[in-house]
C-alpha positions in Angstrom: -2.9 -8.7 -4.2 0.0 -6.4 -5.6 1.3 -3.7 -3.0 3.8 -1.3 -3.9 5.2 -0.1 -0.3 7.0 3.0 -0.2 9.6 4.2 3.0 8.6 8.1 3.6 9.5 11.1 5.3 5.6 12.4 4.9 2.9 11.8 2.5 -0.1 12.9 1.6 -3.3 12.3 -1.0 -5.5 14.7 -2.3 -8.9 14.7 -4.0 -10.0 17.6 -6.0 -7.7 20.0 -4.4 -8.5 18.8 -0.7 -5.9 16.9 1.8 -8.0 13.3 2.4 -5.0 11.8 4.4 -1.7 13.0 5.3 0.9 11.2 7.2 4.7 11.7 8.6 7.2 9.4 8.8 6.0 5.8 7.9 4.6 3.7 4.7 2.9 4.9 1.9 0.8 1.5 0.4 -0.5 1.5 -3.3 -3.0 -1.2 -3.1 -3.7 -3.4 -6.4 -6.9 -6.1 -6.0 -7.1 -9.1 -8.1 -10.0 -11.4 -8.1 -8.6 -14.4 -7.1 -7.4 -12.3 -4.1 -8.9 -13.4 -0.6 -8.9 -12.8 3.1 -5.7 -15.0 3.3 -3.9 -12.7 1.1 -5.2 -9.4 3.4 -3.6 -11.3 6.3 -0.3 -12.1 4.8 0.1 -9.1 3.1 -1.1 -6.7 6.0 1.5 -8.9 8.7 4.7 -9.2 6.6 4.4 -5.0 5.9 3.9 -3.8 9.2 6.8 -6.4 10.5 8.7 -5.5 7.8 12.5 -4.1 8.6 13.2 -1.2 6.6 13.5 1.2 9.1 17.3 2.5 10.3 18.2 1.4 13.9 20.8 3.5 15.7 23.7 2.0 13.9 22.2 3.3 10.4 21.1 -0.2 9.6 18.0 -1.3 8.5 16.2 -3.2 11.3 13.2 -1.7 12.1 10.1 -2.1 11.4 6.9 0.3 11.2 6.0 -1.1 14.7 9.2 -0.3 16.1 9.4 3.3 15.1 5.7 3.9 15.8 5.2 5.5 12.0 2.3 5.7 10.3 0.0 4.1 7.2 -1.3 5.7 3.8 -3.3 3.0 2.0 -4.3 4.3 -1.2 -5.9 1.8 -4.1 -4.3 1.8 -7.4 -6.3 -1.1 -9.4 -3.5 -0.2 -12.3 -0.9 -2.3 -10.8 -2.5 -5.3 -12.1 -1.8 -4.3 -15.8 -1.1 -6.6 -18.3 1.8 -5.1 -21.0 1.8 -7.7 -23.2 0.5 -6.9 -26.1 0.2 -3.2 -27.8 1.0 0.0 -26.2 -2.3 0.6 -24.3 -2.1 -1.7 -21.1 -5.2 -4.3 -20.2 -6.5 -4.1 -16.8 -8.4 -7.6 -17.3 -6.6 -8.9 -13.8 -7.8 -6.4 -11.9 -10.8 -6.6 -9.5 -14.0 -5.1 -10.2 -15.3 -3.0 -7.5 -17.4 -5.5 -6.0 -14.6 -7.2 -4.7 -12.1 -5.1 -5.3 -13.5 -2.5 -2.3 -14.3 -5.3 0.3 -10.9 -6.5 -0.2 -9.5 -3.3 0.1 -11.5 -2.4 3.4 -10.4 -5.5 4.7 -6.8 -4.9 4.0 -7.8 -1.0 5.9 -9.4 -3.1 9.0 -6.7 -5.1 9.2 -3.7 -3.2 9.4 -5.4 -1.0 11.8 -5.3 -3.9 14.3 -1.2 -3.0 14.4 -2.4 -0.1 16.4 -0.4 2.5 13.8 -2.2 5.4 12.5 -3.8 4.6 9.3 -4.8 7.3 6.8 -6.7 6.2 3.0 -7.4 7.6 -0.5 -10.6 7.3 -1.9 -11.8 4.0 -3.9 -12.0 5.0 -7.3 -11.5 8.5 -6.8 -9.0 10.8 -9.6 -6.4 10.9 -6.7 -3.1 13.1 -6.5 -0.4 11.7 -4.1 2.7 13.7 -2.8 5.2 12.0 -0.9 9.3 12.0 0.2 10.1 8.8 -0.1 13.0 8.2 2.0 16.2 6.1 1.3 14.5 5.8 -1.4 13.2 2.4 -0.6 10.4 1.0 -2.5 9.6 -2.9 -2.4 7.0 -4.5 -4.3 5.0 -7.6 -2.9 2.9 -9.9 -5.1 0.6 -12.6 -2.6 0.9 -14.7 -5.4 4.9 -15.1 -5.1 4.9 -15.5 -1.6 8.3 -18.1 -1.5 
């Protein structure tokens, strides 16, 4: 499971033309699924973001996480973040997740952040989605639940 998580002022993702989810300050979460991906994965992942200290304290430093400021989740699937580059120009998505397991996973990962008790907003699986967002600092941190040391 590849996440690309994303500090923001606000966000938002549309679907032809219509606000599906819209949040303020918080994370924005592109989602990738693999098949080897399981529920272990969902809990690491979901625990380390939410606990994760990005956020500025008083002092300007970042040492707070999504809990401690109270923001808020956009979970959006992006099944291209499993592309494979290596050969040619046009990139293989072979690694990804069909839908099968690719939307249980990703319903699961939904589920369980929601347990944090933060506001939690989604995209659409599948869907020809347009996101908008501020990203703030910027901060953008990429985790892999394969490289988990």
């Amino acid at each position: 499971m590849i996440a690309v998580i994303q500090k923001v002022s606000n966000a938002s993702v549309s679907i032809d033309g219509e606000v599906k989810g819209d949040i303020g300050q918080g994370l924005l979460i592109l989602l990738g699924v693999e098949d080897a991906d399981n529920s272990e994965d969902v809990d690491w992942l979901t625990r380390k973001i939410v606990n994760m200290r990005i956020f500025e304290d008083a002092e300007g430093v970042m040492n707070e996480s999504l809990l401690d400021i109270e923001g808020e989740l956009l979970v959006v699937s992006q099944f291209t973040l499993h592309a494979s580059t290596k050969k040619g120009n046009r990139p293989s998505y072979i690694k990804a997740a069909k839908p099968d397991v690719a939307i249980s996973l990703y319903e699961s990962f939904i589920s369980k952040i929601a347990e944090f008790g933060r506001p939690v907003k989604t995209g659409e699986f599948g869907a020809d989605m347009k996101i908008a967002l501020t990203n703030d600092g910027p901060v953008t941190i990429l985790m892999d639940t394969k490289n988990k040391v």
